[in-house]
N, C-alpha and C positions, 0 to 999 in steps of 0.2 A: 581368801588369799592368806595363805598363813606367812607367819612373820616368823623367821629363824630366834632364836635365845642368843639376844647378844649382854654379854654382861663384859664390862670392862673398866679399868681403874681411869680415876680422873685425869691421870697422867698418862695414860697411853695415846701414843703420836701415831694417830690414824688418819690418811687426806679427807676430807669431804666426799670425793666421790666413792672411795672405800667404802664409809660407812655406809650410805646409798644403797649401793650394787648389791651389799654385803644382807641389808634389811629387808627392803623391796623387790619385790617379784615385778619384773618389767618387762620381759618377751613378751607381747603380742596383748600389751596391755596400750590403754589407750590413757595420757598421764597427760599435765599441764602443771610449769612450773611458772608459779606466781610471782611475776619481780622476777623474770628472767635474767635481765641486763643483758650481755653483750651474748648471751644464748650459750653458751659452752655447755650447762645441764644439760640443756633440749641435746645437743648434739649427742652430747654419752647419754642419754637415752636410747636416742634412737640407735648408737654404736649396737646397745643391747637390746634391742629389740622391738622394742615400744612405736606404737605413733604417737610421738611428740607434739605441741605444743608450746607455746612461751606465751607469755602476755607482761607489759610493760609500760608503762606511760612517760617514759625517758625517751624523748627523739635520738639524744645522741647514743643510747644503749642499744636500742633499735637496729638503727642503721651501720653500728658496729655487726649484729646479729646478723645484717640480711648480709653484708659482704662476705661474711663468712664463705667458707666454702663448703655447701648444704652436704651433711650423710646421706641424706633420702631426700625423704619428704617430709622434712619438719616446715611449720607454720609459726610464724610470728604477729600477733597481735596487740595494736597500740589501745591502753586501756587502765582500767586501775580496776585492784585488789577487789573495791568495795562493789563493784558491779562489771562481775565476770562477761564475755561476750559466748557464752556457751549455754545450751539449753540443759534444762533441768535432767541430771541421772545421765551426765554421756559421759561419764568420764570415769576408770578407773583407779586410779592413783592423782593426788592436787599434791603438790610439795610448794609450802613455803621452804627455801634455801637459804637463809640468809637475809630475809625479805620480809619475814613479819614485823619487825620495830621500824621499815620504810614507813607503815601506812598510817597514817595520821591517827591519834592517839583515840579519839572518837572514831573512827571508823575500823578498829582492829576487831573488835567483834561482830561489826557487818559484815568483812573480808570472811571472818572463820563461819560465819553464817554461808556466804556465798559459796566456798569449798563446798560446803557439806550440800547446798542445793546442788550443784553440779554433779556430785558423784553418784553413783548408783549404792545402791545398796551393800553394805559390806564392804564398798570404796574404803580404800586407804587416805589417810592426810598426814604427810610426812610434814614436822618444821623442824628445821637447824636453824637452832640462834646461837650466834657470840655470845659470850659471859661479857661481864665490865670488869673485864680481867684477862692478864697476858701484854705480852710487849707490844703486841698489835693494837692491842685498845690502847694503852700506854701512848703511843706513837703515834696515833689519830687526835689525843685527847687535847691538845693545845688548841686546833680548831675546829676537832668535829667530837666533842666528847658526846658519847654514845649514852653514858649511863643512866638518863631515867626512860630514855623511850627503850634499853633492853629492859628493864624494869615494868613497863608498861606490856611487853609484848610477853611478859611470862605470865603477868598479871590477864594477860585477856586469855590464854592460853589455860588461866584456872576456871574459864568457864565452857571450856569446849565438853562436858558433861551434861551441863545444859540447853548447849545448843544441839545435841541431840549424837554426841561425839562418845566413843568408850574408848579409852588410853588403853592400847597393847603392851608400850614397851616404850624403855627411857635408855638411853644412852649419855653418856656423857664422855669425850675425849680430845687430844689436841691437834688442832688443824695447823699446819706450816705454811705460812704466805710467803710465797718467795716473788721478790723483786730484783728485776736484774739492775737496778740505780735506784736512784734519786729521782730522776725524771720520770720513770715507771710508776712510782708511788704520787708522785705530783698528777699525770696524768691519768692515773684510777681514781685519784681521789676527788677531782674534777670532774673525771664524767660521769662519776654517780652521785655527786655530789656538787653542781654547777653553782648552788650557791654560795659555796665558800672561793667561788672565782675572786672577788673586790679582797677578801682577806688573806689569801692565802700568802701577798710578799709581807704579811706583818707579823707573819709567824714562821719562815721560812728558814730563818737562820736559824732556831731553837729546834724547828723540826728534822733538821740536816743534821745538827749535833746528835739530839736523837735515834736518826737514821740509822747513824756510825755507832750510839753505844749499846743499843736494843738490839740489833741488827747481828745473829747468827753466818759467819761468812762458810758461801758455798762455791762450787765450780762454777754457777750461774750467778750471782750475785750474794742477795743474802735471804735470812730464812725470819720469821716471826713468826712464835707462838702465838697463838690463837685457841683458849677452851672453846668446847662449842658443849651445847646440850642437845641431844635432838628426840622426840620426843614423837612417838606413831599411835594412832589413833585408828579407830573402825567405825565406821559410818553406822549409825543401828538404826 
């Protein structure tokens, strides 16, 4: 599967799915994005051609997915990282999206072990991680500071050579999160995150302020920087 030459500066403001479409070959490829959430990947998957997949072990991310209103025939299943529900070599493209520093800090090398049982030979493994940096980590960081599980998820990502992985191609650029309020960012930030339910009004006020000074205004609400790195590998 070859992989186009992308090179680009740390600062170029590229979407998430840009980079995607723009790296991976996906018509009539058979792909699974790991830590789904509310399934919007799987969907622009499938917009491009692919037969999609999701997998997820969030009920409430899930059942956002299935409401959805399906492109094809994408499938959803409830499951975790560390034990894929796919048989060995069916799969050509795994993408973690945002979803590598989800999986518990010990099991992020079983997860990158699992990708690589799943795909077929020559299979691709696309991951997008956030940086612990930008307005958007900034803006998470009073109650969901991210900083050492991204730290952990670049850290298991230096072993994907030995799990039997060869690095094509690295990317680095910045992703825009746009929220249309207040209440948009309360309610993402809950359902991927249910545990910060009990804390969230003891940090509400600092994060509103926040909201207002990080916060990029758009015709839809407002916009947050977000670096991402993303990082494509070939199954040998």
């Amino acid at each position: 599967m070859a992989i186009p030459d992308q090179t680009t500066s740390k600062n170029t403001v590229r979407p998430n799915n840009e980079v995607l479409t723009a790296m991976v070959e996906l018509n009539g490829k058979r792909v699974v994005d790991i830590g789904c959430g509310e399934g919007s990947l799987v969907r622009l998957m499938t917009r491009h051609g692919a037969k999609a997949f999701g997998v997820d072990n969030n009920p409430a991310q899930l059942e956002k997915a299935g409401a959805a209103k399906p492109i094809s025939h994408e499938i959803f299943h409830q499951g975790n990282a560390e034990n894929l529900p796919f048989d060995d070599g069916c799969m050509d493209v795994a993408v973690f999206f945002n979803s590598l520093h989800h999986v518990p800090a010990q099991g992020m090398e079983t997860a990158l072990s699992e990708a690589h049982r799943i795909l077929k030979t020559g299979g691709i493994l696309y991951v997008s991680e956030p940086l612990a940096s930008g307005a958007h980590f900034e803006l998470m960081a009073p109650i969901h500071d991210e900083t050492k599980v991204r730290a952990q998820a670049r850290d298991a990502l230096d072993s994907a050579n030995s799990l039997g992985f060869e690095k094509m191609d690295e990317v680095n650029h910045v992703h825009m999160v746009s929220l249309a309020d207040f209440d948009a960012f309360r309610e993402r930030m809950l359902r991927i995150n249910p545990d910060r339910a009990d804390d969230f009004p003891k940090y509400e006020a600092e994060l509103k302020n926040l909201f207002t000074k990080l916060g990029q205004k758009t015709t839809n609400g407002l916009e947050f920087a977000q670096p991402m790195l993303v990082e494509v590998f070939k199954k040998t």
